[in-house]
N, C-alpha and C positions, 0 to 999 in steps of 0.2 A: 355348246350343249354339254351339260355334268353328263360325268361316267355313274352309273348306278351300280348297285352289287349285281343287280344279272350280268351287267355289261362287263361287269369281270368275271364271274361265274361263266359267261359263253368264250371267254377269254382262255381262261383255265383249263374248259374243257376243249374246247381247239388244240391248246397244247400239249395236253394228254394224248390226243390221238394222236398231233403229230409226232410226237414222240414214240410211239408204240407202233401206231401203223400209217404212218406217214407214204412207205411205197405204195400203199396200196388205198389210201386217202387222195391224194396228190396227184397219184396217176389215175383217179376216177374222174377225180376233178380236171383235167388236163384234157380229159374224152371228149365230158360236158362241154367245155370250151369250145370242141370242134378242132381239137388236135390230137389224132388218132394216133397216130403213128407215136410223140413224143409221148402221150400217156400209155402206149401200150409198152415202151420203151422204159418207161418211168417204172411198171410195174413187175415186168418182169426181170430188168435189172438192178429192182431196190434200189430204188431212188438214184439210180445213175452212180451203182455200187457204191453206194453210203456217201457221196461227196455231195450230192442234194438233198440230199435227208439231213446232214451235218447243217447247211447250208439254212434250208427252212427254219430249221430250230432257232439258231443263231438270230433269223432273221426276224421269227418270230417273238424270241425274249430281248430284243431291239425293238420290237415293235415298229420294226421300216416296213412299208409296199413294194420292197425288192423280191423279187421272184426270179429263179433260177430257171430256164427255160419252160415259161411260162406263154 
């Protein structure tokens, strides 16, 4: 299936947040999942004091489905 320009428009803007508010994105997201503990861990210690907020990015401008305790 071709990428479209939204399909990189929603790309871009993913990436924005993750980069801004990644703790507090990541570890809403992590709730949702049904993993309370590791999202509420996620957010109040910023992304696992910056080494999973580093990590997302990374993983993000790779464009891998690796996730960091996910």
């Amino acid at each position: 299936m071709a990428r479209t320009a939204i399909d990189d428009l929603g790309w871009l803007i993913n990436l924005i947040l993750t980069i801004f508010l990644d703790p507090l994105v990541q570890g809403i997201n992590r709730i949702l999942r049904g993993k309370l503990i590791i999202g509420l861990i996620w957010i109040f210690s910023g992304g696992i004091f910056g080494i999973g907020w580093i990590i997302d990015i990374i993983t993000m401008l790779l464009n891998k489905d690796i996730t960091f305790l996910a």
